[in-house]
C-alpha positions, 0 to 999 in steps of 0.5 A: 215116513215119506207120507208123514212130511207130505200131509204136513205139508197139505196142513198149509193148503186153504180149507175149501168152504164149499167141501161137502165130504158126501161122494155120489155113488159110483156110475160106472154106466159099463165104462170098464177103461179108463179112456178119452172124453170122461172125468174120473172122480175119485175120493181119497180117505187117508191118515198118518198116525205116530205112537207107540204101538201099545194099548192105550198109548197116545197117538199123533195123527194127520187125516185128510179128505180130497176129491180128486179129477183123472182125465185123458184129454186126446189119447189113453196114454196121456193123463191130466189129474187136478186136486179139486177140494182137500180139508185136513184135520189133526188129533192128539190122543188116544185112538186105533191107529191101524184103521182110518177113523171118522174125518169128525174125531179130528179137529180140522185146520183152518188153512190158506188161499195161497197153497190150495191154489197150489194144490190145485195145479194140474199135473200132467203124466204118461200112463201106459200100460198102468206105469206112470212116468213123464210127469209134468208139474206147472212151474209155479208149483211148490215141492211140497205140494208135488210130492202130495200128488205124487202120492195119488199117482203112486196110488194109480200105478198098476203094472198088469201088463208084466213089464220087465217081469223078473219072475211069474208063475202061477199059483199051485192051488189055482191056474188063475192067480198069478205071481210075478215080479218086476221093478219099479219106481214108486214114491219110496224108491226104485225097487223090486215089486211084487203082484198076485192078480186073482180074477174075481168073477167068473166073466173074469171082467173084475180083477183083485190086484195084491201089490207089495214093494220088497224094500230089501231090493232096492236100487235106490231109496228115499226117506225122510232122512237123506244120506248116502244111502236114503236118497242115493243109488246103491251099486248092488241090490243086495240088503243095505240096512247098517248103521241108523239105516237099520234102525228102520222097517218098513213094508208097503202093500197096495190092495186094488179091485180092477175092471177089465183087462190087462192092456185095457182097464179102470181101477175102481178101488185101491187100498194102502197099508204102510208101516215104518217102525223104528228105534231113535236110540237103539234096537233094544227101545220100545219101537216107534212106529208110524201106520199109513192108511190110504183108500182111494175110490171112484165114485163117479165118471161123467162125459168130460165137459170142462177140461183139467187145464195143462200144467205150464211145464219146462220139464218131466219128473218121476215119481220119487218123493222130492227131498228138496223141500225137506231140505230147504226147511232145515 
């Protein structure tokens, strides 16, 4: 649901004139980390569709397009990203909604000046061992506008280094997919996350990353509804679904193909599938229910002529969804 509020938002964001929606092919040229003196282009295909999950059933959906900068200006713990172009398109009929569909079945929205040049604030963040904290936004950014690029950052996040493992083993029928458990904060909320990494060629140069978030074990949770429990920390991790609360399911599955090592490597891919279904009424209604899809790829790394500007910041934020601009709107 979180998704759903942040590509509204990006509907009030200016379309870009120049936007060309053909990406270059990846030139990896052997770089296998992401490290100081390169920009990483990525693109990002992502749709937010809500309906019934019935055959034949109309669908209300959202689809963006974007180029996205990644860049280590001094060091490989400190990351500029920047939003360099964004379009945005709606459609209202019947379609798939479990599969990103073609940008051209949508109608796209004609947008302002004003909040793309939001979007196109920098934001600055530490990224150590794959886990993205500090971020800084430029003090004229707007929530809003945040919150969407807390959307790539969540994308980035990787913990392969096991911090704060709970739990890891190694599968039976292989000695080289392994399972761990660890906590974390991502868009949605601070919960216990689930990874299997299996190795994908025989260099074992190339990573396969299955990433899912238990939101049964959750310290603190945030939805588009904001009450005591969504938004609020909870005392025990115990499954805290009552009242409206339970009216909700949600599930949240990162797919990522990965070069390299552990300590040391650059995402080249990464998918999302999300599902939020819910009744408005009761648990015996037809389910409404809401599919994210996100793939975000890298499709070019050039030696890093123009620097992404620093944001103007007095402060560091985490990852989780801000609720405020939600709340400014009612």
């Amino acid at each position: 649901l979180l998704l759903i509020a942040t590509l509204v938002a990006a509907a009030f964001a200016a379309r870009d004139s120049r936007w060309n929606s053909e990406v270059r092919h990846e030139t990896l040229d052997k770089n296998n980390a992401f490290k100081p003196g390169f920009e990483y282009r990525f693109h990002l295909d992502s749709q937010v569709s809500n309906g019934l999950p019935i055959p034949g059933s109309q669908q209300s959906a959202m689809r963006t397009q974007s180029h996205v900068s990644l860049t280590f200006p001094n060091s490989e713990t400190i990351a500029h990203l920047r939003i360099e172009k964004i379009r945005v398109a709606s459609l209202h009929k019947e379609m798939e909604p479990k599969k990103i569909q073609p940008f051209e079945l949508f109608e796209e929205i004609l947008l302002n000046e004003e909040h793309t040049d939001l979007l196109r604030l920098p934001v600055r963040f530490r990224y150590e061992s794959g886990i993205v904290s500090d971020i800084e936004f430029d003090r004229k950014d707007a929530e809003w506008s945040k919150n969407i690029k807390r959307t790539y950052l969540n994308m980035l996040q990787v913990n392969l280094e096991k911090k704060n493992a709970q739990e890891s083993r190694l599968l039976s029928d292989s000695d080289k997919q392994n399972v761990y458990t660890a906590p974390e904060t991502t868009l949605e909320g601070e919960c216990e996350v689930t990874y299997t990494v299996v190795p994908e060629s025989r260099e074992e140069s190339e990573l396969r990353v299955t990433k899912s978030i238990n939101f049964e074990k959750c310290s603190r949770r945030v939805g588009h509804r904001y009450n005591l429990r969504f938004g609020d920390k909870y005392e025990t991790s115990e499954k805290k679904f009552d009242g409206e609360e339970r009216e909700i399911e949600s599930s949240t599955l990162f797919n990522y193909r990965i070069l390299g090592t552990a300590s040391r490597f650059l995402i080249k891919e990464v998918e999302l599938r999300s599902v939020y279904s819910y009744t408005p009424l009761s648990k015996e209604d037809t389910l409404f229910t809401t599919f994210v899809s996100g793939n975000l790829r890298l499709v070019e790394i050039t030696k890093e002529y123009n620097r992404i500007s620093a944001p103007k910041s007095e402060k560091k934020e985490t990852l989780l969804y801000s609720m405020e601009w939600e709340k400014n709107e009612e």
